[in-house]
Jmol script that loads the backbone (N, CA, C; Angstrom):
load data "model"
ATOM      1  N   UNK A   1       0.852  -1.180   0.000  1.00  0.00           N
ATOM      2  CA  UNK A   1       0.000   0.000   0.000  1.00  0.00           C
ATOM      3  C   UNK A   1       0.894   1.238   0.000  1.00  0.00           C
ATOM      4  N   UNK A   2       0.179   1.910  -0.593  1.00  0.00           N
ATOM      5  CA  UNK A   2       1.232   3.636  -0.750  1.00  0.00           C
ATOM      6  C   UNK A   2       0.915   4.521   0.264  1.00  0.00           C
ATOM      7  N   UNK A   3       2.239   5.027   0.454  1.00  0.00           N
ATOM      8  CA  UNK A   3       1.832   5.844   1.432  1.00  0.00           C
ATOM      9  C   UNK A   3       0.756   6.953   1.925  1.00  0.00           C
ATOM     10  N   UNK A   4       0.205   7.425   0.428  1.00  0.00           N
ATOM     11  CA  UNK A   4      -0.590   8.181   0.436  1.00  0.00           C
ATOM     12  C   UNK A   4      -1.993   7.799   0.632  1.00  0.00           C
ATOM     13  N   UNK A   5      -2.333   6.491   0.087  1.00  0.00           N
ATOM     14  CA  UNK A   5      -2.902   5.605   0.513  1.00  0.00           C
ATOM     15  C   UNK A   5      -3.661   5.344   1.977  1.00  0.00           C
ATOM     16  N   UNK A   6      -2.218   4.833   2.680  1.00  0.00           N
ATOM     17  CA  UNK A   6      -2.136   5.087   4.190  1.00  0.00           C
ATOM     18  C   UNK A   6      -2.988   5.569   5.095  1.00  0.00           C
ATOM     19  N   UNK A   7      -2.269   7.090   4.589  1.00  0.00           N
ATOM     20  CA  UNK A   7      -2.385   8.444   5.336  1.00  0.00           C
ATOM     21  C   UNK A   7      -4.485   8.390   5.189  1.00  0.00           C
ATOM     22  N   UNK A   8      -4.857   8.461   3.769  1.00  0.00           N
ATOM     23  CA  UNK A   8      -6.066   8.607   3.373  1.00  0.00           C
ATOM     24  C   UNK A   8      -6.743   7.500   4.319  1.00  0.00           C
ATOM     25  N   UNK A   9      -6.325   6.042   4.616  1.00  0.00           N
ATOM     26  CA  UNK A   9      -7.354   5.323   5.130  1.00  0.00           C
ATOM     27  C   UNK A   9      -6.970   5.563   6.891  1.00  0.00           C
ATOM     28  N   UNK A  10      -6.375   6.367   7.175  1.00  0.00           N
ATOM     29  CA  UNK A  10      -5.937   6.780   8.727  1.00  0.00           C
ATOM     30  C   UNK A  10      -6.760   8.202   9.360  1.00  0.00           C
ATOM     31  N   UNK A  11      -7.047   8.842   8.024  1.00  0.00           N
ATOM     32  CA  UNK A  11      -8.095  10.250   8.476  1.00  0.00           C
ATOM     33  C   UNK A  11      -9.197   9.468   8.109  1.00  0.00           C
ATOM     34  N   UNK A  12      -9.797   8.935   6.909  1.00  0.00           N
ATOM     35  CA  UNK A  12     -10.961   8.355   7.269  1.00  0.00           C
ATOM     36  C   UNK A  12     -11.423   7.398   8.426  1.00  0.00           C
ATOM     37  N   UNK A  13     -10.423   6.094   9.028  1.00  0.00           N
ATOM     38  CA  UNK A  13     -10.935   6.012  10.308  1.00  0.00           C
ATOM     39  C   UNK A  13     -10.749   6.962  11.365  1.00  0.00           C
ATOM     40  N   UNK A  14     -10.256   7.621  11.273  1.00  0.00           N
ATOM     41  CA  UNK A  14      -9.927   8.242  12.597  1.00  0.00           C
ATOM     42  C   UNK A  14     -11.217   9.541  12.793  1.00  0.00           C
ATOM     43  N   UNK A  15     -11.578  10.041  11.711  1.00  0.00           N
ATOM     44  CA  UNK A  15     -12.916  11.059  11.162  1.00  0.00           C
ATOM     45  C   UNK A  15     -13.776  10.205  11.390  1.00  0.00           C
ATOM     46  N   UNK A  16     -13.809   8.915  10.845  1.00  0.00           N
ATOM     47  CA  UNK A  16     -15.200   8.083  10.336  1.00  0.00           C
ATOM     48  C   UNK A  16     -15.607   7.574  11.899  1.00  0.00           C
ATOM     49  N   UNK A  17     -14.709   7.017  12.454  1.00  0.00           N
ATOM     50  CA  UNK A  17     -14.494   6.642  14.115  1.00  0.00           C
ATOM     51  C   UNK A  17     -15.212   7.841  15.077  1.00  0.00           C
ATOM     52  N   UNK A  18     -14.490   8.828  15.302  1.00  0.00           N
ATOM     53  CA  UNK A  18     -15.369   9.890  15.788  1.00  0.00           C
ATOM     54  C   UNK A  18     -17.052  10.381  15.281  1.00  0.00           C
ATOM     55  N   UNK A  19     -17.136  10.316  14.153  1.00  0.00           N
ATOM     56  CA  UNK A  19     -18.405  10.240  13.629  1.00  0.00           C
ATOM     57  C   UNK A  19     -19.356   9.452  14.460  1.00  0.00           C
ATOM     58  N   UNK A  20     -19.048   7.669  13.916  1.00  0.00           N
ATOM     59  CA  UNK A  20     -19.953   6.994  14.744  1.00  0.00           C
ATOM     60  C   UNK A  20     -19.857   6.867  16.295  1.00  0.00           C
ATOM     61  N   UNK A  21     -18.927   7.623  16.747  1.00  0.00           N
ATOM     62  CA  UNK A  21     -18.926   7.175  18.468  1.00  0.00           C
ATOM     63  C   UNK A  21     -19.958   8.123  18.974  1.00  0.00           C
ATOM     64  N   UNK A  22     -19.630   9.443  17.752  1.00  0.00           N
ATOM     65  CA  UNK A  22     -20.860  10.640  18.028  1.00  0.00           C
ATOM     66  C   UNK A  22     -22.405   9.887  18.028  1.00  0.00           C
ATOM     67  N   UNK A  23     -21.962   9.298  16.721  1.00  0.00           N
ATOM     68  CA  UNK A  23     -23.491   8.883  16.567  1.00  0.00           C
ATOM     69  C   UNK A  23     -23.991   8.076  17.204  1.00  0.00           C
ATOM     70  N   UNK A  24     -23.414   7.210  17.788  1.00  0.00           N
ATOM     71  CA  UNK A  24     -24.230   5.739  18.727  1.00  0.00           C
ATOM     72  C   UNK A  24     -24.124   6.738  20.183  1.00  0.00           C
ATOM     73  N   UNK A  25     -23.661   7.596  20.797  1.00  0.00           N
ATOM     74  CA  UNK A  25     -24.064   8.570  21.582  1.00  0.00           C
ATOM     75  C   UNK A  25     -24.979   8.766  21.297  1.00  0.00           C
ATOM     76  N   UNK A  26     -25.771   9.410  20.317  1.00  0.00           N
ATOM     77  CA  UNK A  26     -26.721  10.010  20.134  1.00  0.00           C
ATOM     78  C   UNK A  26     -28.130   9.215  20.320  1.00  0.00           C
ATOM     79  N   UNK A  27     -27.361   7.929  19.713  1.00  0.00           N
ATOM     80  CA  UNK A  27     -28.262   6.870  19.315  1.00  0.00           C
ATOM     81  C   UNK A  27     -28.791   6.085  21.016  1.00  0.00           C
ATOM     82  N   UNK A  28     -28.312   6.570  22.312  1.00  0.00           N
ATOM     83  CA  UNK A  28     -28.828   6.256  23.419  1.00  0.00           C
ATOM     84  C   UNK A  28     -29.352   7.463  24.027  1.00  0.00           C
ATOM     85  N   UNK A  29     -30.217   8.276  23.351  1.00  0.00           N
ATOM     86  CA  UNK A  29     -30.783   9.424  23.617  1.00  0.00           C
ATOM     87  C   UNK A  29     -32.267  10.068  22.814  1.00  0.00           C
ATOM     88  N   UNK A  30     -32.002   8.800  21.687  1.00  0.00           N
ATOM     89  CA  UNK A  30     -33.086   9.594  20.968  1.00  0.00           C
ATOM     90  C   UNK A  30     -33.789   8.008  21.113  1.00  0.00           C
ATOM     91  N   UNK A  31     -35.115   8.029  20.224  1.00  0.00           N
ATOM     92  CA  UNK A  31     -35.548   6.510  19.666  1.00  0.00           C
ATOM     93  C   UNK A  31     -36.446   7.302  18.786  1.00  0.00           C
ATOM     94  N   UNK A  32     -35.872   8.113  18.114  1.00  0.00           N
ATOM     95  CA  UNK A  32     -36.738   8.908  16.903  1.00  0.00           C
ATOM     96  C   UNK A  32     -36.356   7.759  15.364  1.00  0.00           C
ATOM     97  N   UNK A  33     -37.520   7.637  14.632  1.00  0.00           N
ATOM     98  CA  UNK A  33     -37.290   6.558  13.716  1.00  0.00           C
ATOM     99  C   UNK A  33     -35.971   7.597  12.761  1.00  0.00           C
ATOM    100  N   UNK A  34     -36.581   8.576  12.627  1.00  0.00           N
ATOM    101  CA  UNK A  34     -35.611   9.282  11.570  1.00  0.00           C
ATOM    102  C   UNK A  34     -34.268   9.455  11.996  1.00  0.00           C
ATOM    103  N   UNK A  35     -33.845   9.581  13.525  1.00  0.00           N
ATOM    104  CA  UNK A  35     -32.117   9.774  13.370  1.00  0.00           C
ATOM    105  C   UNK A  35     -31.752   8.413  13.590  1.00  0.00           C
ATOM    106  N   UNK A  36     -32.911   7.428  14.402  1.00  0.00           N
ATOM    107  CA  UNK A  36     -31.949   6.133  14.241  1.00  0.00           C
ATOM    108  C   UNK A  36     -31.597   5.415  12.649  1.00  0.00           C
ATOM    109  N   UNK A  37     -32.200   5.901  12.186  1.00  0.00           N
ATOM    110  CA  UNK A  37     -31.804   5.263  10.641  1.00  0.00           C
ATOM    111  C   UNK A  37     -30.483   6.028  10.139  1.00  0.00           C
ATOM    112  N   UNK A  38     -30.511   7.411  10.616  1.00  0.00           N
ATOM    113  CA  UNK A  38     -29.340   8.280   9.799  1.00  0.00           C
ATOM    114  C   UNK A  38     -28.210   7.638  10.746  1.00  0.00           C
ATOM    115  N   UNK A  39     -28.260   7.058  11.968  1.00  0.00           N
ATOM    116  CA  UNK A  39     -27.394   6.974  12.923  1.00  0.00           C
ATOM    117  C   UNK A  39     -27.224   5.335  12.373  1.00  0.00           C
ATOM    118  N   UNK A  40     -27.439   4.596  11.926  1.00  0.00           N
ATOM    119  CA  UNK A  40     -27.768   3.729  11.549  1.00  0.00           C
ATOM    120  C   UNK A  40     -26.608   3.685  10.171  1.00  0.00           C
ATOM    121  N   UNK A  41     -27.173   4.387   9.312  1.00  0.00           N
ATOM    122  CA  UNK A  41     -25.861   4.379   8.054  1.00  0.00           C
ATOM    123  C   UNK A  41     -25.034   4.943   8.271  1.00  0.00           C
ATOM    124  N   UNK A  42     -24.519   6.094   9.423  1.00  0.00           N
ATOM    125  CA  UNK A  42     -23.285   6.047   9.855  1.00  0.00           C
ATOM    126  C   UNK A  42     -22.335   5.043   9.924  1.00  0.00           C
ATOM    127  N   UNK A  43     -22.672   4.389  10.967  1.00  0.00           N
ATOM    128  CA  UNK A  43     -22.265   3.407  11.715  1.00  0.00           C
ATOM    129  C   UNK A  43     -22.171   2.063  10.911  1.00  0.00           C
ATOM    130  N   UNK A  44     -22.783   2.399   9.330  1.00  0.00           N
ATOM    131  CA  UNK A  44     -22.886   0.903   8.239  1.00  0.00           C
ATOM    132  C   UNK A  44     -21.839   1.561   7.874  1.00  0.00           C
ATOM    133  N   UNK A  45     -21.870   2.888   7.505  1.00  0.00           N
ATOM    134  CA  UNK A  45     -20.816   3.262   6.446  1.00  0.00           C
ATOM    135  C   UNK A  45     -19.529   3.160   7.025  1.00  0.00           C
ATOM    136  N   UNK A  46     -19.295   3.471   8.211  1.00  0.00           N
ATOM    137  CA  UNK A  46     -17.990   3.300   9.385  1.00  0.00           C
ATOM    138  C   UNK A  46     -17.627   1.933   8.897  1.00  0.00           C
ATOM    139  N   UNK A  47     -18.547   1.090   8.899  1.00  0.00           N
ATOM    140  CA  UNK A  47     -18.396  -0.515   9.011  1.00  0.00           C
ATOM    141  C   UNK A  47     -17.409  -0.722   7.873  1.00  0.00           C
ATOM    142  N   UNK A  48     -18.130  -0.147   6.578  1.00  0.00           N
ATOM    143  CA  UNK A  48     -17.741  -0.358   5.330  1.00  0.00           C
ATOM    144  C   UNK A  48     -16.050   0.340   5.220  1.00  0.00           C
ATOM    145  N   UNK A  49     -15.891   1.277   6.036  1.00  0.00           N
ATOM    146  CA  UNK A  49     -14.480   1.781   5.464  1.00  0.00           C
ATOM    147  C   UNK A  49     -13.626   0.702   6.104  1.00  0.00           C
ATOM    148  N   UNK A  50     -13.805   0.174   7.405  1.00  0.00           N
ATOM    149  CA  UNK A  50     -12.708  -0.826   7.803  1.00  0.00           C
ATOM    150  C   UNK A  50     -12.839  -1.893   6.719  1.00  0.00           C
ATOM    151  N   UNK A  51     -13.716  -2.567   6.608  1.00  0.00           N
ATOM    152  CA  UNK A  51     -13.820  -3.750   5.820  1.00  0.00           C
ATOM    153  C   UNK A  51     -13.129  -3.326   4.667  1.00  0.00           C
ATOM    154  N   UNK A  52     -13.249  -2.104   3.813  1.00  0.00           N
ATOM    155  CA  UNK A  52     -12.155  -1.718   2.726  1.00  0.00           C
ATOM    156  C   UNK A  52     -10.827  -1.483   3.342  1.00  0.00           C
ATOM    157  N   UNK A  53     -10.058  -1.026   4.276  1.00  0.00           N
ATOM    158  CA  UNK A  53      -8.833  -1.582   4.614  1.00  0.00           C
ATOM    159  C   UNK A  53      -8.241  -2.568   4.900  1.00  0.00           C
ATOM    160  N   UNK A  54      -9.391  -3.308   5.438  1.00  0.00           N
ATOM    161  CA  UNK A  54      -8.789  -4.608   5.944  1.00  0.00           C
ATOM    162  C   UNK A  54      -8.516  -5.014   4.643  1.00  0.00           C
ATOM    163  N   UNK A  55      -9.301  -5.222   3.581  1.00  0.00           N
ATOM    164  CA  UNK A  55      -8.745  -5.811   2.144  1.00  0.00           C
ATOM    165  C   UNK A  55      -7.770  -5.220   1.426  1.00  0.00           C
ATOM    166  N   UNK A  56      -7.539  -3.979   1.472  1.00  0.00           N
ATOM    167  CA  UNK A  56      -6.750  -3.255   1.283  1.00  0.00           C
ATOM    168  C   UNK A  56      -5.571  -3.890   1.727  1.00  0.00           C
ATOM    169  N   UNK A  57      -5.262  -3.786   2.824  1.00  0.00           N
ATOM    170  CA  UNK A  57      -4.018  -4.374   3.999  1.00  0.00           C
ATOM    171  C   UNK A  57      -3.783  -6.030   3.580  1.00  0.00           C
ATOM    172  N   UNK A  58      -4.832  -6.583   3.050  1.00  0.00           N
ATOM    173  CA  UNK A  58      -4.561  -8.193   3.152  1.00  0.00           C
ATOM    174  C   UNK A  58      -5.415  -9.134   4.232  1.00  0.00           C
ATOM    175  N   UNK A  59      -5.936  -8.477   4.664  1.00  0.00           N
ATOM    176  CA  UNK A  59      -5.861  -9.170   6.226  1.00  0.00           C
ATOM    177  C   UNK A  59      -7.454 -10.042   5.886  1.00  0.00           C
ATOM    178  N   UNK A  60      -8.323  -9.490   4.872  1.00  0.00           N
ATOM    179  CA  UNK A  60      -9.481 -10.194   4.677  1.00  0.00           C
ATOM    180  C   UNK A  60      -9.384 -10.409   3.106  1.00  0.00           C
ATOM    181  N   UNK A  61      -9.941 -11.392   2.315  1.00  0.00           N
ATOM    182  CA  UNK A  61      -9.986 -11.411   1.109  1.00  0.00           C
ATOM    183  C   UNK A  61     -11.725 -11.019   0.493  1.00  0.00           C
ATOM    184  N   UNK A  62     -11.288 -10.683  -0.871  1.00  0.00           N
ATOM    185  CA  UNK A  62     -12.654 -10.156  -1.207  1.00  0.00           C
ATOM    186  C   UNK A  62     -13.282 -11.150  -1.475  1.00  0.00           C
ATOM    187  N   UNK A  63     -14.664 -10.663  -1.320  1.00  0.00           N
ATOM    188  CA  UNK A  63     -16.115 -11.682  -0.993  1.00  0.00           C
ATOM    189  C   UNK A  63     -15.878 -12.204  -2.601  1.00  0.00           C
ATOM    190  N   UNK A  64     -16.191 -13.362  -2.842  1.00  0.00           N
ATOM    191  CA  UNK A  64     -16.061 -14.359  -3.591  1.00  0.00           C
ATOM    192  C   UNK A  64     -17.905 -14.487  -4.564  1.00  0.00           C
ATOM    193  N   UNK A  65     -18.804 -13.921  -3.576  1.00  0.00           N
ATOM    194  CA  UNK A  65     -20.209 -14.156  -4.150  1.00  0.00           C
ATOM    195  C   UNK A  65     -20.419 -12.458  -4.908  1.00  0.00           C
ATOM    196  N   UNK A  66     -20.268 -12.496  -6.015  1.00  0.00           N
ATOM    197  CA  UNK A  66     -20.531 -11.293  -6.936  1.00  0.00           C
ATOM    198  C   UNK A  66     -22.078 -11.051  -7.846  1.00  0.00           C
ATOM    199  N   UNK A  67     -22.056 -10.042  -7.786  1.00  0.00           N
ATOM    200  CA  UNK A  67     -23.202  -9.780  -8.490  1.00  0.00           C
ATOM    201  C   UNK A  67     -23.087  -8.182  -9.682  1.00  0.00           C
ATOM    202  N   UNK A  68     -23.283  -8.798 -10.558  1.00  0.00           N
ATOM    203  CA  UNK A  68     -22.922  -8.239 -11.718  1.00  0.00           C
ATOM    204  C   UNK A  68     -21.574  -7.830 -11.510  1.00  0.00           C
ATOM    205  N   UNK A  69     -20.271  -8.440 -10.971  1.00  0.00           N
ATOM    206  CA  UNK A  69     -19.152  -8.785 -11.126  1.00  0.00           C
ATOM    207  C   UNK A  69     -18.509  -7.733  -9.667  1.00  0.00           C
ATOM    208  N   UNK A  70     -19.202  -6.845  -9.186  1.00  0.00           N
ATOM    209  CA  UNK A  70     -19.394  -6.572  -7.940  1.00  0.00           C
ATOM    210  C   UNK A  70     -19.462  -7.244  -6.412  1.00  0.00           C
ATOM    211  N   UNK A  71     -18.327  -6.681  -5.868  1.00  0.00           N
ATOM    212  CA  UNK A  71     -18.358  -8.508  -4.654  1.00  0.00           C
ATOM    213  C   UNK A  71     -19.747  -7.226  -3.664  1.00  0.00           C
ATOM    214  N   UNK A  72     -20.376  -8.463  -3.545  1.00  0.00           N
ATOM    215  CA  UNK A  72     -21.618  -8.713  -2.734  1.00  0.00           C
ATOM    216  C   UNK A  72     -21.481  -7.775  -1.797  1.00  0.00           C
ATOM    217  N   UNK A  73     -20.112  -7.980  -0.655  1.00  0.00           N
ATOM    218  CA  UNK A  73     -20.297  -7.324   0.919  1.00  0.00           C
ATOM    219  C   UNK A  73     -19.717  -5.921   0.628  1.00  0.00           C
ATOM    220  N   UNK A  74     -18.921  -5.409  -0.701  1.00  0.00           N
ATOM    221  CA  UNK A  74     -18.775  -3.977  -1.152  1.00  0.00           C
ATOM    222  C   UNK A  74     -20.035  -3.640  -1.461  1.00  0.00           C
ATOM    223  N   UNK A  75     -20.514  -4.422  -2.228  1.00  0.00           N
ATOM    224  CA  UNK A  75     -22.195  -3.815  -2.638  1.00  0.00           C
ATOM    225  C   UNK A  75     -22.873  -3.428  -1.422  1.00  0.00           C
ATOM    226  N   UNK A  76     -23.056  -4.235  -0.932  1.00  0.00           N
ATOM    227  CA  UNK A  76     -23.718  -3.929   0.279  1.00  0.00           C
ATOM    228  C   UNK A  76     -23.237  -2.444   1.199  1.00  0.00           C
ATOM    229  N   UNK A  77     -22.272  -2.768   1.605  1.00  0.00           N
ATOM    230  CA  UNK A  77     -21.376  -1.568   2.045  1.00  0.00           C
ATOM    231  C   UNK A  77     -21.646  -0.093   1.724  1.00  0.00           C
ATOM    232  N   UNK A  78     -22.113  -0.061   0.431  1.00  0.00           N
ATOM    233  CA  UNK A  78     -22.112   0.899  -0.226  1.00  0.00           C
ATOM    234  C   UNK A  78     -23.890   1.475  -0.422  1.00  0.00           C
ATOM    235  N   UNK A  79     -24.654   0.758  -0.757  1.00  0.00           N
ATOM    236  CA  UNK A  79     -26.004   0.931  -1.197  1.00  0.00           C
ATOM    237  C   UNK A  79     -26.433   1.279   0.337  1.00  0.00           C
ATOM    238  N   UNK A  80     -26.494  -0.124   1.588  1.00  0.00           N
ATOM    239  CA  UNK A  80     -27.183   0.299   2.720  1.00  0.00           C
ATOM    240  C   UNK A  80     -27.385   1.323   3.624  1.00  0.00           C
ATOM    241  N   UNK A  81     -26.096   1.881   3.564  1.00  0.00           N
ATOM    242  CA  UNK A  81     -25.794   3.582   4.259  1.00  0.00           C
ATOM    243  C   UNK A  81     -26.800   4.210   3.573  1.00  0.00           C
ATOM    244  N   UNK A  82     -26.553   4.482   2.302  1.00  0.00           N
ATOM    245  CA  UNK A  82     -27.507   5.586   1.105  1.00  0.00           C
ATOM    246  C   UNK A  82     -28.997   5.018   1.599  1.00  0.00           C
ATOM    247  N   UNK A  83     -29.611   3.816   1.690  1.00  0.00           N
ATOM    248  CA  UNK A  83     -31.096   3.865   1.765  1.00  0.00           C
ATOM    249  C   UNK A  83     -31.055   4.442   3.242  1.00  0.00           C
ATOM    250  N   UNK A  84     -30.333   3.780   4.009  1.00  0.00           N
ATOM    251  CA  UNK A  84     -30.958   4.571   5.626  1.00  0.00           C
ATOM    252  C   UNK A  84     -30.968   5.661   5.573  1.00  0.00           C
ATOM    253  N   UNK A  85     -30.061   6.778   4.828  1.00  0.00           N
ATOM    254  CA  UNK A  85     -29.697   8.486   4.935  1.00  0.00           C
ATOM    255  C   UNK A  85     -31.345   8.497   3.851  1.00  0.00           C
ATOM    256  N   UNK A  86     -31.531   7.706   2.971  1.00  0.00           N
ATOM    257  CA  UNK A  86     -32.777   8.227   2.116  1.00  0.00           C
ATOM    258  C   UNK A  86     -34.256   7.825   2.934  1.00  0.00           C
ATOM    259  N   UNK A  87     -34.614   7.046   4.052  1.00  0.00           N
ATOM    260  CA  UNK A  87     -35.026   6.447   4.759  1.00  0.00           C
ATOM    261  C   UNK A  87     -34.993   7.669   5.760  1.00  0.00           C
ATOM    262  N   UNK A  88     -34.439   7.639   6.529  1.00  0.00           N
ATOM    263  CA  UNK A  88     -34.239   8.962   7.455  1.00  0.00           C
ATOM    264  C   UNK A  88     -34.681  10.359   6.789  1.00  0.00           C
ATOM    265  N   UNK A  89     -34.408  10.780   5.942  1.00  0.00           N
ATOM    266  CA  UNK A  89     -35.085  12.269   4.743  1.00  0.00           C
ATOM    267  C   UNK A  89     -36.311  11.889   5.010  1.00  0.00           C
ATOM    268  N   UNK A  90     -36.752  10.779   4.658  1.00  0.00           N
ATOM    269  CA  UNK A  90     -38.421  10.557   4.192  1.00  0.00           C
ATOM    270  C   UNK A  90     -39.127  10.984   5.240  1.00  0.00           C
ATOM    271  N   UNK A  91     -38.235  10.704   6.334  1.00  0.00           N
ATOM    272  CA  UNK A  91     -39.133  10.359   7.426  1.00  0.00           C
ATOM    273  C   UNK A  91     -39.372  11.679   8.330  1.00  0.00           C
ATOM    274  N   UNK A  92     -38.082  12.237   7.694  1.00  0.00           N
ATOM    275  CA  UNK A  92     -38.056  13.655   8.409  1.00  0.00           C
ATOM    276  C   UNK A  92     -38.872  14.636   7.737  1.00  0.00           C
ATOM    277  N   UNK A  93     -39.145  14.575   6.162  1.00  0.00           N
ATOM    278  CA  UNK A  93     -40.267  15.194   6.358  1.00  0.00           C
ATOM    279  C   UNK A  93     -41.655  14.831   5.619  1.00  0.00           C
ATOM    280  N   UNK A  94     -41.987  13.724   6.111  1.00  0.00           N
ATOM    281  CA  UNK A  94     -43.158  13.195   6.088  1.00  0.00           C
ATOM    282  C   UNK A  94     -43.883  14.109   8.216  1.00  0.00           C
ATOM    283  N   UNK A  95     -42.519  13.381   8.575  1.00  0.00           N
ATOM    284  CA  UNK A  95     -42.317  14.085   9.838  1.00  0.00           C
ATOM    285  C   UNK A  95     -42.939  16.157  10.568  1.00  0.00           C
ATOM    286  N   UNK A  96     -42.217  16.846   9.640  1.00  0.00           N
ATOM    287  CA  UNK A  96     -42.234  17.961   9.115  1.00  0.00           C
ATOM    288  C   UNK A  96     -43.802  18.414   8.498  1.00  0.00           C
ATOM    289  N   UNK A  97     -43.984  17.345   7.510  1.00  0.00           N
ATOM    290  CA  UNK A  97     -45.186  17.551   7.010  1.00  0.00           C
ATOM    291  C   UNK A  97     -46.611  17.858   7.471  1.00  0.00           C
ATOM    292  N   UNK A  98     -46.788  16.462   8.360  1.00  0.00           N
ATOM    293  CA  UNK A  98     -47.556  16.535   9.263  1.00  0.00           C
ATOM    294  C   UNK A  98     -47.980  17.823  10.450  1.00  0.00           C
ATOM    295  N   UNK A  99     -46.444  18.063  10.874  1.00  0.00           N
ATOM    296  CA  UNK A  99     -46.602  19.704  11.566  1.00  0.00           C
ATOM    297  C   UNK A  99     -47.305  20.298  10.999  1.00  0.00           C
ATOM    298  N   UNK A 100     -47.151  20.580   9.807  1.00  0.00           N
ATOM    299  CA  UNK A 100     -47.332  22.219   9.013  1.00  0.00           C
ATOM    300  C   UNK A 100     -49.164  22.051   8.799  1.00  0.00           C
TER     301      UNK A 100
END
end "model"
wireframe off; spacefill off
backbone 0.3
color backbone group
């Protein structure tokens, strides 16, 4: 791995890390459907950057079950964050809506 490399997957955990520690804080304070979902793809997407270093580094090999030539647990990684953050919007203002 290059150094620059490195450096890039060391601010994203170390950013991405603080993020979700914020967020699962948060996440024993609220039980609102809309931030537990946003708090929710945080904490997927957190998931997803280690699992890309660890392969990165060697230390895990890539998922073997592909779909449209896409390994499965990147797919995943990637799509589930986006529906909870789109999941959470809805809800906030369906949420919103109702007020007005």
């Amino acid at each position: 791995m290059v150094d620059s490399q490195l450096i890039f997957f060391i601010i994203k955990l170390a950013l991405g890390g603080l993020t979700a520690f914020f967020a699962i804080l948060l996440w024993s304070k609220t039980g609102d459907a809309a931030w537990m979902s946003l708090i929710a793809a945080i904490v997927i997407n957190y998931a997803g950057v280690v699992y890309t270093m660890l392969i990165q580094l060697g230390i895990l090999a890539e998922d073997k079950l592909l779909i449209y030539g896409l390994p499965l647990t990147s797919l995943l990684f990637t799509i589930v964050p986006q529906v909870f953050v789109i999941l959470s919007l809805i809800l906030m203002i369906v949420r919103t809506s109702r007020d007005d």
